[in-house]
C-alpha positions in Angstrom: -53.7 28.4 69.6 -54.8 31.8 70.6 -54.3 34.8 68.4 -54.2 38.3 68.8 -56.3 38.8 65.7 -59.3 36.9 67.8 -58.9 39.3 71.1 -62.5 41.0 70.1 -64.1 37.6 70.8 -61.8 36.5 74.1 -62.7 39.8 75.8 -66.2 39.8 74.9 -66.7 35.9 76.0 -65.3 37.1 80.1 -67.5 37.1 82.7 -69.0 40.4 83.1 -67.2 42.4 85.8 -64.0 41.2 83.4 -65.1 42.3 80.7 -66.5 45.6 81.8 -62.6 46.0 83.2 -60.8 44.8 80.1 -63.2 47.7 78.2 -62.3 49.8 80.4 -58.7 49.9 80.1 -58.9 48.9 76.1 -60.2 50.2 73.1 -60.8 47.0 70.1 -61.5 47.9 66.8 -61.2 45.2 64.1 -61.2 46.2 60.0 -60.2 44.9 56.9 -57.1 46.7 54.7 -59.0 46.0 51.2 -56.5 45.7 47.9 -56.7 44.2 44.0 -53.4 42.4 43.0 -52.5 42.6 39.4 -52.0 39.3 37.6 -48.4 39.3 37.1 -47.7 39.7 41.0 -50.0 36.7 42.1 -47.1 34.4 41.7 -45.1 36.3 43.9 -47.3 37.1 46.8 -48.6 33.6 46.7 -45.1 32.1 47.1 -44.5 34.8 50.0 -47.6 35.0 51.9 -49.0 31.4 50.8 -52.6 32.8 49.7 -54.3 35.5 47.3 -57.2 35.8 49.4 -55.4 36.8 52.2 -53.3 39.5 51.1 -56.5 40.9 49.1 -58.5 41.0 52.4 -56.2 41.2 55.5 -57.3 42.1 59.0 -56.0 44.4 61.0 -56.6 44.8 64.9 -55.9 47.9 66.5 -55.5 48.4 70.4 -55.6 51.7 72.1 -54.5 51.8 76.0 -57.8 54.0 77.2 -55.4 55.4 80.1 -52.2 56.1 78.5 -53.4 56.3 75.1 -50.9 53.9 73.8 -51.8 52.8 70.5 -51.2 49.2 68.7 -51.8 47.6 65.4 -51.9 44.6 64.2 -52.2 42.9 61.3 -53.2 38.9 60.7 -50.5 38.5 57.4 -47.8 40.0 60.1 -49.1 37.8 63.1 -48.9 34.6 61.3 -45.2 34.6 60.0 -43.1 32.1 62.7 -41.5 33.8 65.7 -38.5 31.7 65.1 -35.6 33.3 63.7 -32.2 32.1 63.2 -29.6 32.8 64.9 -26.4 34.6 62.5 -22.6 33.3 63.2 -21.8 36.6 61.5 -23.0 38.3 64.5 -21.1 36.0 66.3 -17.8 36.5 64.5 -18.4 40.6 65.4 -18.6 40.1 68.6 -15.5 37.6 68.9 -13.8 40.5 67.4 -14.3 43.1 69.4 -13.1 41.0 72.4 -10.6 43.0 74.3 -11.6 46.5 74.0 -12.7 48.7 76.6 -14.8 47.4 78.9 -12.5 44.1 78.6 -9.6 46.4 80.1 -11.9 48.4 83.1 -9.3 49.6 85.2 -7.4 51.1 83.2 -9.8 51.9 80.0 -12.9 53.3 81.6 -13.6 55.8 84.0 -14.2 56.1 88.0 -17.2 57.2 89.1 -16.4 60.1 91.8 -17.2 57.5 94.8 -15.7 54.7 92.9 -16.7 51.1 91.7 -19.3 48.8 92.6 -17.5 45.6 92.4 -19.9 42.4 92.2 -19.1 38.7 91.9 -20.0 39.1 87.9 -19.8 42.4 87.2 -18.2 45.8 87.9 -19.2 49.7 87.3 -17.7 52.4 85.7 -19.0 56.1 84.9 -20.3 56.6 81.6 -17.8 59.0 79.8 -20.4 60.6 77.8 -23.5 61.3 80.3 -27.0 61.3 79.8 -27.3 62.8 83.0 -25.0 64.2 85.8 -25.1 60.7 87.5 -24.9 58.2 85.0 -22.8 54.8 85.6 -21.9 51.7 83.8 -22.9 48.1 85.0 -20.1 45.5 83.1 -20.6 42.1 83.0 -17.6 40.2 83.4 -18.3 38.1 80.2 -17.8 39.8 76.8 -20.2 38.2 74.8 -23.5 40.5 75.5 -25.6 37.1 75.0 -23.9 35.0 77.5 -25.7 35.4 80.4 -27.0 33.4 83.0 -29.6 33.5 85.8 -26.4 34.1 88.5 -25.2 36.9 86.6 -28.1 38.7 85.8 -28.7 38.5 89.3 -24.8 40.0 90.1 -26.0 42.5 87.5 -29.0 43.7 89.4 -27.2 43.7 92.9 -24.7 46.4 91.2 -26.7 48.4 89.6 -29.0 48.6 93.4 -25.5 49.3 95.2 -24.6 51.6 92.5 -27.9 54.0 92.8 -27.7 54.1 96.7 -23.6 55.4 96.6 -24.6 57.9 93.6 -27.6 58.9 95.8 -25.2 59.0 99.2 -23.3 61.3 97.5 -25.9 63.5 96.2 -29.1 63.1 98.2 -31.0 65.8 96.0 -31.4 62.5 93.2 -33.3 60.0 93.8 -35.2 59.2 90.7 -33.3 56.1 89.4 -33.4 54.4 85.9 -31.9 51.5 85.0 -31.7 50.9 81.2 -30.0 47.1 79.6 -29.1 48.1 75.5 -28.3 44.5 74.1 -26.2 45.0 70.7 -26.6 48.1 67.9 -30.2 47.6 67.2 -30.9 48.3 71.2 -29.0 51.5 70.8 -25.6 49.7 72.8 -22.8 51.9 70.7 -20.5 49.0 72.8 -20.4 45.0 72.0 -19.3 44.0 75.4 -22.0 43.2 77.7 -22.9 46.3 80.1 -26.3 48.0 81.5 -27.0 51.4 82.3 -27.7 53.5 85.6 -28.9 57.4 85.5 -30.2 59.2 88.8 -32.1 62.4 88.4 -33.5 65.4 90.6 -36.5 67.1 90.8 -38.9 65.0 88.9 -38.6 61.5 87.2 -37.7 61.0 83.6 -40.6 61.7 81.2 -42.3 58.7 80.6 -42.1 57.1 84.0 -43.8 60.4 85.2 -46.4 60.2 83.1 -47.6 56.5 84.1 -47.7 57.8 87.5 -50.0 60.2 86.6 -51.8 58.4 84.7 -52.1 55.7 87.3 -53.2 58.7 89.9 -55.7 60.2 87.4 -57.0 56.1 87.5 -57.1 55.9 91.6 -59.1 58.8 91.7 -61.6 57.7 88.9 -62.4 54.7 89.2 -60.9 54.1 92.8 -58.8 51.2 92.0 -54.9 50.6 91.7 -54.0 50.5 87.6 -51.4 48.7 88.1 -53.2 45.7 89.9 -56.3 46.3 86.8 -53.4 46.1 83.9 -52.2 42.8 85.1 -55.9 41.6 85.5 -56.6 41.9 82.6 -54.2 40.8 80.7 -54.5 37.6 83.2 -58.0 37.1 81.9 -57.4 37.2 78.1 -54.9 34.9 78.4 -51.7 37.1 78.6 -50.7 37.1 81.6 -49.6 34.7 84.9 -47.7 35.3 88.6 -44.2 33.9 89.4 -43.7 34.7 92.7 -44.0 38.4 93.7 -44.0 39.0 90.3 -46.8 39.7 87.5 -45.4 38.6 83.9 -47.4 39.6 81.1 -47.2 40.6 77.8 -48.7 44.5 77.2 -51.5 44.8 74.5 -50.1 47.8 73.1 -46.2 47.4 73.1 -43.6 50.2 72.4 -42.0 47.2 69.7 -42.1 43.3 69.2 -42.4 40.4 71.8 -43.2 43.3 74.2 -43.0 41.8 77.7 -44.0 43.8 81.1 -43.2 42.6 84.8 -44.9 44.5 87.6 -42.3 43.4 90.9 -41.4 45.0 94.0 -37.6 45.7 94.0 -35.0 45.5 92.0 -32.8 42.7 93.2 -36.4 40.2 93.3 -36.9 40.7 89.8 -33.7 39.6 88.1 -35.0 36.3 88.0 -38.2 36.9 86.0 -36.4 39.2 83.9 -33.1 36.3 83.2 -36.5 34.1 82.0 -37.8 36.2 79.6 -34.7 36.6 78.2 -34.0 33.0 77.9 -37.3 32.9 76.6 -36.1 35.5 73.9 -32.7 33.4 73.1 -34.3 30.5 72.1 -36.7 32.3 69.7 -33.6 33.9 68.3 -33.6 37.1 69.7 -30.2 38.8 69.6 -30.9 42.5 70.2 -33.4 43.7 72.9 -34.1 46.7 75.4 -34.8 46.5 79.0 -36.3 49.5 80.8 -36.5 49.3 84.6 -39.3 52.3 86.3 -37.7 52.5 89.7 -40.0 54.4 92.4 -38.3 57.4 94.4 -35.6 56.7 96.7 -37.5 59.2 99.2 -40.6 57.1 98.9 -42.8 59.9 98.1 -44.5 57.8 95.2 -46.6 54.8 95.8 -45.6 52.8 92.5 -44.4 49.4 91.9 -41.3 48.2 90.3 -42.1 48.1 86.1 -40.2 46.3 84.2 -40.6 46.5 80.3 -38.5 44.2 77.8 -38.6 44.8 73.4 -37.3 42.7 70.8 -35.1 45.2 68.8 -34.8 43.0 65.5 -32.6 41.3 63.5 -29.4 42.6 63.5 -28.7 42.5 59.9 -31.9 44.5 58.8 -30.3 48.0 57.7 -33.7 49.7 58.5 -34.7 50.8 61.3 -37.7 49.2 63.7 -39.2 52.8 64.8 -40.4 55.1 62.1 -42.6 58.1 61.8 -46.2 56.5 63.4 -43.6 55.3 66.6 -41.9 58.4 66.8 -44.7 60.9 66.0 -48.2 59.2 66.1 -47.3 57.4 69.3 -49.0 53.9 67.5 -46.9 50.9 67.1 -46.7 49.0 64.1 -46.7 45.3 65.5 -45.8 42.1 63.6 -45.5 39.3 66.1 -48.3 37.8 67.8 -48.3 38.1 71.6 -50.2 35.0 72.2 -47.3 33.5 70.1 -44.8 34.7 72.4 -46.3 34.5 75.7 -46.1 30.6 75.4 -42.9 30.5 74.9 -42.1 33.0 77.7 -43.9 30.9 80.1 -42.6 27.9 79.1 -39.4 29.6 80.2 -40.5 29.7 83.7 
């Protein structure tokens, strides 16, 4: 099986307009992190990590995005531990508990948004009662349990959310930068058990980070005259990373925010809900219980020319008290990665 450790030698084995592209887009650099074990720990790190040599000599892989400056590292001991994790009934037990709080009890336990709800066949809105933004609403799913999805509802979710942002931009037409935002449990950020996405419109300019890819990809057009977008997915498709589905490009990003990183370059919203069900499914059976899904939404006024992105983390296990994103994340802008991608893309593609 592939390995991300090994990337240096599939991008350098492409044919040559591929590899001239990959190099183009990424920055490689391979090294060794160098250490000396005393005796008395040998037991120990044999037991955990299987070998001496190994943990003495381990490679690391670091990635840099050329055009965004995104930043990854990898290392091989990290890469090599299973993907599989198990799945926790205590987590289960929580979130049998928490069955019948608010979002249970909509009508009459959450709030209207000013135009009211958005009523779907598997989901309904409400307005967030603490906004991130002046228009900020409330997809919730019908089922409680934040992991019981299927493809059908995800899809109902996605209608919603679509109807949502053109009644919240009917009613204000000065927004028309939409983000939709999925937090799946307490290690995605969701303060709520119950099952529910997230819908902000802004004014004036986009929210930060989708602005700055559009820049980015701008500051690309005019360099090198091609779409980024289009050269992203290439060549991820040529190191092994990515495949189509449809309208849509699934592959999994070379420098991810965090873990199992997956991104899906589609066309609209409601089109995508079925690539994006899959990778989740994809993410169940691996044991995934807590996970983020961004969705960069292109002006409602059509003044960009930008495709649908869709981005999808692992958050972690939900029983690990410390946090995923420390002071390289936060600061540094470099992500410290421990699953493998080639790993997880064939699982993820299995899914499809």
């Amino acid at each position: 099986m592939k390995t991300i450790i090994n990337l240096p030698k599939y991008a350098d084995k492409l044919p040559i307009n591929k590899k001239k592209l990959f190099y183009r887009l990424y920055s490689v650099q391979d090294d060794f992190g160098l250490l000396k074990l005393p005796e008395e720990m040998k037991p120990w790190v044999k037991k955990k990590f299987g070998s001496i040599k190994a943990v003495e000599k381990q490679k690391i892989i670091r990635i840099d995005n050329n055009i965004t400056c995104e930043t990854a590292l990898f290392n091989e001991l990290r890469a090599n531990v299973p993907i599989n994790m198990k799945s926790d009934s205590e987590v289960k037990k929580i979130i049998k508990d928490q069955e019948g709080g608010f979002f249970c009890n909509l009508d009459s336990q959450t709030a209207n948004d000013v135009f009211g709800r958005i009523i779907g066949d598997k989901s309904k809105t409400a307005s967030n009662i603490a906004k991130y933004d002046a228009l900020h609403g409330i997809v919730v799913f019908d089922k409680h349990n934040p992991l019981g999805f299927k493809e059908k509802d995800v899809s109902d979710y996605f209608k919603t959310a679509n109807k949502w942002i053109k009644e919240a931009n009917a009613m204000d037409k000065k927004r028309v930068y939409p983000y939709v935002l999925w937090n799946c449990l307490w290690r995605a950020g969701s303060s709520i058990v119950h099952g529910h996405m997230q819908i902000i419109l802004g004014k004036e300019r986009h929210y930060g980070e989708i602005e700055r890819l559009k820049r980015f990809s701008e500051g690309y057009k005019i360099a090198f005259k091609s779409n980024y977008f289009e050269d992203l997915y290439s060549v991820h498709e040529a190191v092994g990373l990515g495949f189509k589905k449809n309208e849509n490009k699934i592959f999994m990003n070379l420098t991810p925010r965090k873990e199992k990183e997956v991104m899906i370059i589609g066309s609209d919203l409601e089109s995508v809900s079925s690539a994006v069900y899959k990778v989740l499914k994809a993410y169940l059976k691996l044991g995934v219980q807590s996970f983020n899904v961004g969705i960069y939404l292109s002006p409602l006024d059509n003044s960009w020319n930008f495709p649908l992105v869709v981005r999808i983390v692992d958050r972690g296990n939900l029983n690990v008290k410390t946090g995923d994103f420390g002071g390289l994340e936060v600061f540094a802008g470099t992500s410290v990665i421990a699953s493998d991608p080639y790993k997880v893309f064939e699982k993820v593609k299995k899914s499809f």
